[in-house]
N, C-alpha and C positions, 0 to 999 in steps of 0.2 A: 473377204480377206483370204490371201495363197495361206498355204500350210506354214512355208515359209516365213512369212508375213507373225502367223501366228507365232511362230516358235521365237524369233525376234523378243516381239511383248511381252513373252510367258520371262524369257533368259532377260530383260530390262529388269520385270519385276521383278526376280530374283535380284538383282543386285540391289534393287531398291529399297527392299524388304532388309539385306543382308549392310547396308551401310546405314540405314536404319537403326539395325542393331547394334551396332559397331559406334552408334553415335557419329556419324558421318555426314557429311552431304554427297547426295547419290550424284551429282556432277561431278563427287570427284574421283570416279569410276570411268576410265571408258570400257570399250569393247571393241575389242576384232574380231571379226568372225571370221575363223578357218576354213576356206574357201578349198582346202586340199582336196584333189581329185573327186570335186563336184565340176560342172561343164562353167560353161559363161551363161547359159541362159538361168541355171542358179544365183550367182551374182547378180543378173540384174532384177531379180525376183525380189532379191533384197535391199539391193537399192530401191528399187520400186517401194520398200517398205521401212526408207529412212537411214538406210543401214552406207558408209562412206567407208569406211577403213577394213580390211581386209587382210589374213594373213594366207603364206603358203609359207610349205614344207618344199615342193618339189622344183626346181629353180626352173627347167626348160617345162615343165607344165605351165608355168606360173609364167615365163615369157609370152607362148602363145596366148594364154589367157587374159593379158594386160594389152595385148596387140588386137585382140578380137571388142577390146573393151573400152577402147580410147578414146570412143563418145563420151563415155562418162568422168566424170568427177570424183574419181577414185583415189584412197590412198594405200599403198601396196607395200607389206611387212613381210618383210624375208624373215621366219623363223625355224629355219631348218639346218640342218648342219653345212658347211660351204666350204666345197672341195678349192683347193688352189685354181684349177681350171674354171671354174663356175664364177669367178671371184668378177670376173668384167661384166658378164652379165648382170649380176647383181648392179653392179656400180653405177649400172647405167639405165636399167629399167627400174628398180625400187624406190620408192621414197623413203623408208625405214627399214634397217637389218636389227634385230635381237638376238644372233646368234654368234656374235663376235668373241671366241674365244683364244684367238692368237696373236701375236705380236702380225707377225706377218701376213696374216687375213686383214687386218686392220689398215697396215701399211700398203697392199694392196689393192684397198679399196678403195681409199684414197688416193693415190698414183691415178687409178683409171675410173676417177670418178669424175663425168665431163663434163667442162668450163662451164658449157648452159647451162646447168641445170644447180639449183640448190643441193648444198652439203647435204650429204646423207646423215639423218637420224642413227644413231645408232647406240644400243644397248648390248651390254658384254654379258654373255653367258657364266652362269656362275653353278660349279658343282657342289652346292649347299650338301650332298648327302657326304662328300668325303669320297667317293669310289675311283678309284686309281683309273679304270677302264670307261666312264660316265664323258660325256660332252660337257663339256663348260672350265673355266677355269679354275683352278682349286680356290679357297678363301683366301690364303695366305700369298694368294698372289696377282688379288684383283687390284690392289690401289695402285702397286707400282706399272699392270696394264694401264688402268685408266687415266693416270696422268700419263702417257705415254699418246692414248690415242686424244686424249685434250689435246694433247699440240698437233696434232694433224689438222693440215689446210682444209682441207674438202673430208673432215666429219667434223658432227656435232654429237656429244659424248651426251647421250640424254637418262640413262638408266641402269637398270639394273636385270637380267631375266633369269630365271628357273624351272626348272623339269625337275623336282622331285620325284622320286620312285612313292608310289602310295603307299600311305598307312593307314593305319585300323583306329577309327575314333577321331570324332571334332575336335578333340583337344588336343590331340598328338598332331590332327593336321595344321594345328594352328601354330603351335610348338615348331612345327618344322618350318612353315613358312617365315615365322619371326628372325630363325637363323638370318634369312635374306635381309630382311630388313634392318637388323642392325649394321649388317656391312653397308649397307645401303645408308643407313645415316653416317656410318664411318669415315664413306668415300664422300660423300656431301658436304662433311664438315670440313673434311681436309683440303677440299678441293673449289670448296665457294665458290663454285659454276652454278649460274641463272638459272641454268637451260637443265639442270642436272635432276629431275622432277618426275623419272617413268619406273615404277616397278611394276615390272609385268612378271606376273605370276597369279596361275590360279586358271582352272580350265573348266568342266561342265561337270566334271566331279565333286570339285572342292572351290571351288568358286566363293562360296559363302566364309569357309575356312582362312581362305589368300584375303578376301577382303577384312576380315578382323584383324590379321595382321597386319594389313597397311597396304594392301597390292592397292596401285594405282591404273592398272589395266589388268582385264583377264581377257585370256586367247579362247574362245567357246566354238566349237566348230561341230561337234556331235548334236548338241542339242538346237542347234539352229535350221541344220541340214542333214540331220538323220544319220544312221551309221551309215559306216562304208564297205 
C-alpha cells in the first residue's frame, strides 16, 4: 500500500469513527480530496486507492491537471475563490463549483456553461463567521442568492459550503459549524429542491467537528497528501 493509499484509509476511518459518534451512517459522508498543488501522478496514486472526487483551489493548475488526467474517471470540485476572468474555465472543465458567492459568478457560469455537458453542481459560499472582508456570502443574504441561482438553466443548486476561520475547542468547533447548518435547513425548507442535499464543511482539522454538526462532505487535502 502507497503512503497515499495509506493516508486515504487512516482520513475514511476518521469519518467513520466520527459519524459513528454523531449517530450517523458513515455513507453519509463523502470526501474530496484536495488535490491543490500536488502534481497528476499524486491523483492517480489515489485513484489507484478508491479515491473519485477531487477538489482544487487554483483554477489554471487544476485545468492542466484535469487534461493530464482524462483517462480517468474523475470528479472535479472547484473550491477556490473565481475571479470574473476564471469563470469560463471553470464552466467548462469542472463538474462541481462550492465557491459560488455572487450573483454574477453564478450567472456567468451558467451563460458559459456548454450545451454537452451536464449542469454544473454547484454549492454557494457562505460567510458563517460575519467578517465584512471574508469570501462567501453573508447569511442574510444567501436564500434570496439561492433561489436566484435555482432558476438558472445550466446549474444545479446542490448545497451549502464553509471556510470558517479556527477556533479553540471541540465544542466551540462544533458550535460554529452548526451556524451552517441551520441556514442550510433554512434554505432547504424554503426551497423544496430534491437535489438540495451537500453541506460541505469541515477539512483535516475539524473534520470530526463538521461532521457532528451535519457536514455532508469534508474537503481533506493535508492529511491525504502531506503538507505543501
Amino acid at each position: 500500500m502507497t503512503r497515499i493509499a495509506e493516508n486515504l484509509q487512516t482520513v475514511r476511518d476518521r469519518i467513520q469513527r466520527a459519524c459513528e459518534a454523531a449517530g450517523r451512517e458513515a455513507d453519509s459522508v463523502r470526501l474530496l480530496a484536495v488535490s491543490k498543488t500536488f502534481d497528476a501522478d499524486a491523483v492517480r496514486e489515489a485513484h489507484a486507492a478508491g479515491q473519485l472526487a477531487f477538489g482544487e483551489n487554483y483554477i489554471q493548475e487544476a485545468v492542466d491537471k484535469i487534461a493530464a488526467l482524462r483517462d480517468l474517471p474523475l470528479q472535479w470540485h472547484c473550491i477556490g475563490p473565481i475571479q470574473s476572468n476564471k469563470t469560463r474555465l471553470v464552466a467548462e472543465h469542472f463538474d462541481w463549483v462550492h465557491s459560488v458567492d455572487r450573483l454574477k459568478t453564478a450567472q456567468r457560469l451558467s451563460e458559459q456553461r456548454p450545451a454537452h455537458l451536464p449542469p454544473l453542481q454547484v454549492c454557494l459560499q457562505v460567510n458563517t463567521d460575519g467578517g465584512p472582508t471574508k469570501s462567501g456570502a453573508q447569511p442574510g443574504e444567501v436564500l434570496a442568492l439561492a433561489k436566484a441561482v435555482a432558476s438558472m438553466p445550466r446549474l444545479v443548486l446542490r448545497g451549502l459550503m464553509t471556510i470558517p476561520d479556527p477556533v479553540q475547542g471541540f465544542e466551540a468547533e462544533v458550535a460554529l459549524h452548526r451556524r451552517a447548518t441551520g441556514l442550510f435547513e433554512t434554505v432547504r425548507l424554503e426551497l423544496a429542491l430534491p437535489q438540495f442535499d451537500t453541506l460541505s464543511m469541515g477539512m483535516t482539522a475539524d473534520l470530526e467537528a463538521a461532521i457532528a454538526a451535519g457536514s455532508t462532505l469534508v474537503r481533506v487535502g493535508t492529511a491525504i497528501f502531506g503538507k505543501r
